[in-house]
C-alpha positions as CSV (number, residue, x, y, z in Angstrom):
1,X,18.2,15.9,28.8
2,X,15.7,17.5,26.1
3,X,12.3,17.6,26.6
4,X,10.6,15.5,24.0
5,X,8.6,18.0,22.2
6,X,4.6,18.2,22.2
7,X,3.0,16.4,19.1
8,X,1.4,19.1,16.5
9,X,-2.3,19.3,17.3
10,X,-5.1,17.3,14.7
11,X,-8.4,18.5,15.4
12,X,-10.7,16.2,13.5
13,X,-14.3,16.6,12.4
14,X,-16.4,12.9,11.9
15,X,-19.2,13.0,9.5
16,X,-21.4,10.4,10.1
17,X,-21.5,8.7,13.6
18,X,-22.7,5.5,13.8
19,X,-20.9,2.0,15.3
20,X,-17.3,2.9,13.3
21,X,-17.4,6.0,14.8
22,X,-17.2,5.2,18.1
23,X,-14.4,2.9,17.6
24,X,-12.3,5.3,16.0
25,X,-13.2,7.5,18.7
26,X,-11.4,5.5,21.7
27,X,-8.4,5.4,19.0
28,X,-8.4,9.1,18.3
29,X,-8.3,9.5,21.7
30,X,-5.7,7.4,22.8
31,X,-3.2,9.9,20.7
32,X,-2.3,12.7,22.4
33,X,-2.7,16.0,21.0
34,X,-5.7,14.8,18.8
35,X,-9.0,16.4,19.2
36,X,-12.8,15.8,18.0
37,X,-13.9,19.4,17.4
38,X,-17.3,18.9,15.1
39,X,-19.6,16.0,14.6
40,X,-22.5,15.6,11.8
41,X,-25.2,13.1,11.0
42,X,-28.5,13.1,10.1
43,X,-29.4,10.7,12.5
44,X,-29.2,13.0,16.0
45,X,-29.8,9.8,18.2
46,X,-25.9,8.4,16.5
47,X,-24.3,11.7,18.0
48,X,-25.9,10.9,21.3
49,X,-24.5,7.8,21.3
50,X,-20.9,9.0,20.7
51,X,-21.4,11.9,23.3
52,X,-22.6,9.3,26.1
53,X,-19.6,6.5,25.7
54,X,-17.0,9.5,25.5
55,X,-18.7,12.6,27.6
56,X,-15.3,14.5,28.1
57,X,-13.4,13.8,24.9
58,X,-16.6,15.1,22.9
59,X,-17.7,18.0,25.6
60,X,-15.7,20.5,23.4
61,X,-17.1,18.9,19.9
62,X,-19.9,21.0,18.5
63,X,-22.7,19.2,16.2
64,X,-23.4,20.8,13.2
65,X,-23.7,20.2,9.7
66,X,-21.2,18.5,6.5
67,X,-21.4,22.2,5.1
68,X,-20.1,23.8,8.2
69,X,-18.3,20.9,9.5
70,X,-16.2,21.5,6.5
71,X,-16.1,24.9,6.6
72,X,-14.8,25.2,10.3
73,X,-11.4,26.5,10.8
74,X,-11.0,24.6,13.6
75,X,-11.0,21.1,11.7
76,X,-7.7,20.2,10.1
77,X,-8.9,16.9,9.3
78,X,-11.5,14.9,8.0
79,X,-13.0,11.3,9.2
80,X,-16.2,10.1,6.3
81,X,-17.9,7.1,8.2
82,X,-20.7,7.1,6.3
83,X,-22.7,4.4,3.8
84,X,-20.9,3.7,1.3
85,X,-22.6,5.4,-1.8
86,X,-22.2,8.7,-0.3
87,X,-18.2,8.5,0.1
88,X,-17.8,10.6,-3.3
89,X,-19.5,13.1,-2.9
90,X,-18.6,14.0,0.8
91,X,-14.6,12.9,0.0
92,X,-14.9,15.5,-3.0
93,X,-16.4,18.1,-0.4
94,X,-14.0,17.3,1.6
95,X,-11.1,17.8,-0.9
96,X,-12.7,21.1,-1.9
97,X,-12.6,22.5,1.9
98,X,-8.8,21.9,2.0
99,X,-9.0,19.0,4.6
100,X,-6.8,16.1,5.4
101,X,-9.0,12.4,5.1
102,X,-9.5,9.0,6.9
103,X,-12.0,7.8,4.3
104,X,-14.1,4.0,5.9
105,X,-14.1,1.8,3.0
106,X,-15.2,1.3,0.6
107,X,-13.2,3.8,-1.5
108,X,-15.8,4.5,-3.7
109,X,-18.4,2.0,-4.6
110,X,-17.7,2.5,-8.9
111,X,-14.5,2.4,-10.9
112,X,-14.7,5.2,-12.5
113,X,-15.6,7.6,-9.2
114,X,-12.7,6.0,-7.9
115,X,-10.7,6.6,-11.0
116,X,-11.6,10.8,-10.9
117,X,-11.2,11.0,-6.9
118,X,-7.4,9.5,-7.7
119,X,-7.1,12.0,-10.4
120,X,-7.6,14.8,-8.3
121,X,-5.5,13.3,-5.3
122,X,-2.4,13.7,-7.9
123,X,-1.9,17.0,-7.0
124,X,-3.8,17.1,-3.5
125,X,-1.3,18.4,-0.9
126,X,-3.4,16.7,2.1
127,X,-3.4,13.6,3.5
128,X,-6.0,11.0,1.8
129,X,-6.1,8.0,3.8
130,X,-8.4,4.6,4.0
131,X,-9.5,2.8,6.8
132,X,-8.2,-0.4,6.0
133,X,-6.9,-1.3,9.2
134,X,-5.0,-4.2,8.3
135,X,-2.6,-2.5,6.7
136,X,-1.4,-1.3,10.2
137,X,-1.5,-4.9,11.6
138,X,2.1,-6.8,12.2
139,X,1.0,-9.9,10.8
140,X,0.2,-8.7,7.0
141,X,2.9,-6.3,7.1
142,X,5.1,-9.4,7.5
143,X,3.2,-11.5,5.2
144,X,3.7,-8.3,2.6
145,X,7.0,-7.6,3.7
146,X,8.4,-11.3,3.0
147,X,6.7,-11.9,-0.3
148,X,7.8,-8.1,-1.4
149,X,11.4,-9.6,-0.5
150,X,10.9,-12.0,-2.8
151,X,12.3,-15.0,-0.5
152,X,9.7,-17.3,-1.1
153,X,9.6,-16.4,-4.9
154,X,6.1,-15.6,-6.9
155,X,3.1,-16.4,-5.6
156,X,1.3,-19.2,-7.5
157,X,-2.3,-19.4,-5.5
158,X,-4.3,-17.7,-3.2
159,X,-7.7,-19.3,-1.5
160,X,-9.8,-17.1,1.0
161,X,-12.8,-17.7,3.1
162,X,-14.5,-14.9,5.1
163,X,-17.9,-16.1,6.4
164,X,-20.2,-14.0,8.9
165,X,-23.7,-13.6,10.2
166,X,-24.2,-10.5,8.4
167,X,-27.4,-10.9,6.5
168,X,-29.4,-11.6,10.2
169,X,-26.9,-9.0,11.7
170,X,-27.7,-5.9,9.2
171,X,-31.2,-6.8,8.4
172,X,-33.4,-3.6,8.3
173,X,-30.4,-1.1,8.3
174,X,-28.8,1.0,5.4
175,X,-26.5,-1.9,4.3
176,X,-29.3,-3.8,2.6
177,X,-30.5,-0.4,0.6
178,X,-28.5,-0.8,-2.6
179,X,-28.9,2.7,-2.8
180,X,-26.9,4.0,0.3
181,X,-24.7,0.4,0.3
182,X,-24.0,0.1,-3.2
183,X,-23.9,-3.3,-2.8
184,X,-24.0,-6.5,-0.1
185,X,-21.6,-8.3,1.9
186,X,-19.0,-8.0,-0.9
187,X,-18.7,-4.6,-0.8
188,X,-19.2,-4.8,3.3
189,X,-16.4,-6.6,5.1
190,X,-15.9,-8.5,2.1
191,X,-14.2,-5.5,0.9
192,X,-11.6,-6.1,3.5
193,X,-11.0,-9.4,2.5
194,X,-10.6,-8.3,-1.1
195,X,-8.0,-5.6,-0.4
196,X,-5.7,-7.1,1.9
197,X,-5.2,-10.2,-0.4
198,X,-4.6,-7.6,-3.4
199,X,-2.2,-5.7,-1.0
200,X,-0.1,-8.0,0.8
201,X,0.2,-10.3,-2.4
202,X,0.9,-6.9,-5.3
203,X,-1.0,-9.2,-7.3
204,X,-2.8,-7.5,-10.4
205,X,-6.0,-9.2,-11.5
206,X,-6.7,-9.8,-15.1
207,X,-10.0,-12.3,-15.0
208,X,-13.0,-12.8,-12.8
209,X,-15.5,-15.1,-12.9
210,X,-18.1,-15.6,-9.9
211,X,-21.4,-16.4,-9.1
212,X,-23.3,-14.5,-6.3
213,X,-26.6,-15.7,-4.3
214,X,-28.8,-12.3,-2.7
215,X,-30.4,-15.5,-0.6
216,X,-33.7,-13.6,-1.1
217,X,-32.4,-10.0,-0.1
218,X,-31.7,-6.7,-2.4
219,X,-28.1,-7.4,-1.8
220,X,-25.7,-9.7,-2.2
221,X,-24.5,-11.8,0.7
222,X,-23.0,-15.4,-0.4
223,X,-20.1,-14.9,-3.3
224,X,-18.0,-17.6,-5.1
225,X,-15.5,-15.7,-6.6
226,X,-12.2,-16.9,-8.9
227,X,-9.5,-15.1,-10.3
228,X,-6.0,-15.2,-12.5
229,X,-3.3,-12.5,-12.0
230,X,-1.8,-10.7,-14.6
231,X,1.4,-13.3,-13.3
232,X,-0.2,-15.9,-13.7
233,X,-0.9,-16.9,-10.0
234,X,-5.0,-18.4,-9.2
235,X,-7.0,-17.6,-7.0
236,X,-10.4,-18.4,-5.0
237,X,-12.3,-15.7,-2.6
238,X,-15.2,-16.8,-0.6
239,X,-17.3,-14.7,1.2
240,X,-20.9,-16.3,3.1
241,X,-22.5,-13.8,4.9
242,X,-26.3,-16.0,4.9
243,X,-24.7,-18.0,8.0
244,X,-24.9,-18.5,12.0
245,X,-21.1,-18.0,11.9
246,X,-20.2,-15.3,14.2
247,X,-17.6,-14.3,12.2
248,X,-14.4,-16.7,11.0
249,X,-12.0,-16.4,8.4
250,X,-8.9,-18.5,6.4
251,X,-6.5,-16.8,4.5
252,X,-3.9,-19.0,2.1
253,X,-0.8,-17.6,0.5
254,X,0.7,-19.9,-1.4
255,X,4.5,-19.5,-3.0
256,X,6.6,-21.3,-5.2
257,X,8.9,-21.8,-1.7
258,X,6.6,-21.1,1.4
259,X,3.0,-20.4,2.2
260,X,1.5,-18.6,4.5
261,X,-1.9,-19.2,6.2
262,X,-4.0,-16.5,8.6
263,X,-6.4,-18.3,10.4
264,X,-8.7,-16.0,12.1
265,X,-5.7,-13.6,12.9
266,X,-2.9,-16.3,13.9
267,X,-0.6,-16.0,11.2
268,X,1.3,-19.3,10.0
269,X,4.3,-19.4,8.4
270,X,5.9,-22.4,5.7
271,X,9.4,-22.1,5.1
272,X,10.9,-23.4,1.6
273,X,12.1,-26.5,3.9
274,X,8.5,-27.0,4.7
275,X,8.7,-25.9,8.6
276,X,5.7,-24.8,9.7
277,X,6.0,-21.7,12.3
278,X,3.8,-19.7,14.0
279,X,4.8,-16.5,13.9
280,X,3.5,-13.7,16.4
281,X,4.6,-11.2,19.2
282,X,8.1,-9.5,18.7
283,X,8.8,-11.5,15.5
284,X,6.1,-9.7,13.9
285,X,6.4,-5.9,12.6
286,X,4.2,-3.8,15.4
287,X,0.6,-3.1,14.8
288,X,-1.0,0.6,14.6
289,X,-4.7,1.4,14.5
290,X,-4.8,3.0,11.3
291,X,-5.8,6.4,13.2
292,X,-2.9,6.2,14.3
293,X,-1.3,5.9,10.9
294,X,-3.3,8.7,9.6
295,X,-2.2,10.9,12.3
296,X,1.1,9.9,12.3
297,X,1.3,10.7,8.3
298,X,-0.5,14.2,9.0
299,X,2.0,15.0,11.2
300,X,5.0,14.3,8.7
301,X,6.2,11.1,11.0
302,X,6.2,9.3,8.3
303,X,5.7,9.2,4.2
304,X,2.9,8.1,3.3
305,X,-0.1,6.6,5.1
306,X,-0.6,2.4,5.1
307,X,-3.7,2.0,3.1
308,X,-3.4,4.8,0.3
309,X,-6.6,5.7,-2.1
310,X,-5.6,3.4,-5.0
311,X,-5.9,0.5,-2.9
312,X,-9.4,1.5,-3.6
313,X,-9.6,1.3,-7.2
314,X,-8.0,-2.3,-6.9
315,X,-10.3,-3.2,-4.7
316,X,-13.6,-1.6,-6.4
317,X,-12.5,-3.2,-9.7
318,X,-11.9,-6.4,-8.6
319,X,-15.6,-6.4,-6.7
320,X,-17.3,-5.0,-9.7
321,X,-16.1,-7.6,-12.2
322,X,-17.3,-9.8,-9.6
323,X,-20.7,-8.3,-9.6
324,X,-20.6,-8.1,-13.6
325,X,-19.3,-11.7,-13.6
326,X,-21.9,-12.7,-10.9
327,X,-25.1,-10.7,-13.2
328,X,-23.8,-13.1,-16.4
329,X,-24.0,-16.4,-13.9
330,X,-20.2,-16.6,-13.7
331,X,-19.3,-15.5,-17.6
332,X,-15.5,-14.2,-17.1
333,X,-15.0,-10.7,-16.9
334,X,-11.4,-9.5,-18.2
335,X,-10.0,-6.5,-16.5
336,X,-8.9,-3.4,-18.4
């Protein structure tokens, strides 16, 4: 019997190392043949951090700058885990040095950066990848994958709740500086929310109206948000991050023959005969961490990666209208 071949090396270079970091770190080194050759942040105490939960996987891994993280030739790819405003700057750096990407969302925090990074990536022969991990996930694949299909027909309505304690939980750190956040909760794991109901549904928003509440910070952190689709479909996004609420979160799909619900992760399925299923384990598509993906789609093993750049721009124009809607106290906003 053939030997199954050893997978093409990916050494990797992280710039900036705080909490993500180290998460993507025990996924990067769950793959085999993936290395972390460079790390770089202005914060020397976040690099510590990384070093001391994963000694031998970063005992090789040399600290250094962005400049010469970049310009090492032993980094083939790219992970930017930084705030949010500096994403386009460091993914153009990034594009210049030739590297593959795993960009942490946001994308971009502004259309129109978005707009001329995807105008460069037309012709980028690299990988350029987001960190939208859901896309990876079995349960909106299949929520994706059946609506794509077109067996429950068009959706009609879509209603999501995403509340967390996140304005106690990132008091006093970079995400309440609009100037490295770009923005509040919205743009934070709200922008999660955002995407992955623009993703799985292929739903193309044409008005926005909301009305946001900073609850006494710089940021925003509580967001009524409604929306019609280009198709004609409704829809409702709610995201409370003034709360003592852990974390929870209701997603609502609704068809003109089924509906599907996500209630923090269990995924529920109505069939156009109205039988309500859960659906989970081998009936679902199997779930990647999106390193994984990345890795995967560096190594030609498959097209394309799950969450490409323009899910980005959807994602940034549909939370700027919201924040141009929310500045007018809930004046619609029609999309370009």
């Amino acid at each position: 019997m053939a030997e199954t071949a050893e997978p093409s090396p990916v050494r990797v270079g992280i710039i900036g190392c705080g909490g993500i970091t180290r998460h993507h770190l025990g996924q990067l080194k769950a793959l085999p043949g993936v290395s972390v050759t460079a790390l770089c942040d202005i914060v020397p105490e976040q690099i510590e951090k990384c070093r001391k939960q994963f000694p031998d996987y970063l005992a090789d891994a040399v600290t250094c700058t962005e400049a010469e993280l970049l310009a090492r030739e032993d980094v083939d790819a790219v992970q930017i885990n930084t705030p949010h405003t500096l994403h386009f700057a460091q993914a153009n750096a990034a594009l210049d040095a030739n590297k593959h990407v795993l960009c942490e969302k946001p994308f971009v925090c502004r259309v129109e950066d978005a707009h001329a990074l995807l105008s460069r990536l037309k012709s980028y022969l690299k990988v350029f990848a987001l960190a939208y991990q859901r896309h990876a996930q079995g349960q909106f694949v299949y929520i994706r994958d059946t609506i794509a299909s077109g067996r429950f027909g068009a959706v009609t309505f879509v209603s999501a709740l995403q509340a967390q304690a996140w304005k106690k939980g990132t008091a006093g750190t970079w995400r309440h500086d609009p100037a490295l956040s770009g923005g509040g909760q919205l743009n934070d794991s709200g922008s999660h929310l955002l995407d992955i109901i623009l993703w799985t549904t292929g739903l193309t928003v044409a008005t926005v109206a909301a009305f946001i509440d900073n609850r006494e910070t710089a940021v925003d952190q509580n967001s009524a948000v409604a929306f019609t689709a280009t198709s004609g479909a409704q829809g409702t996004i709610t995201v409370v991050g003034d709360t003592v609420v852990g974390w929870h979160e209701d997603i609502t799909i609704w068809c003109e023959r089924g509906a599907f619900f996500v209630r923090n992760g269990k995924l529920e399925v109505v069939d156009e005969n109205g039988v309500r299923t859960t659906v989970d384990g081998a009936n679902l598509p199997p779930t990647r961490t999106i390193d994984d993906d990345w890795v995967r789609t560096i190594r030609g093993q498959q097209n394309a990666p799950a969450a490409p750049p323009v899910c980005g721009l959807r994602t940034i124009e549909l939370t700027e209208a919201a924040w141009q809607s929310g500045a007018k106290h809930g004046a619609v906003v029609r999309m370009n």
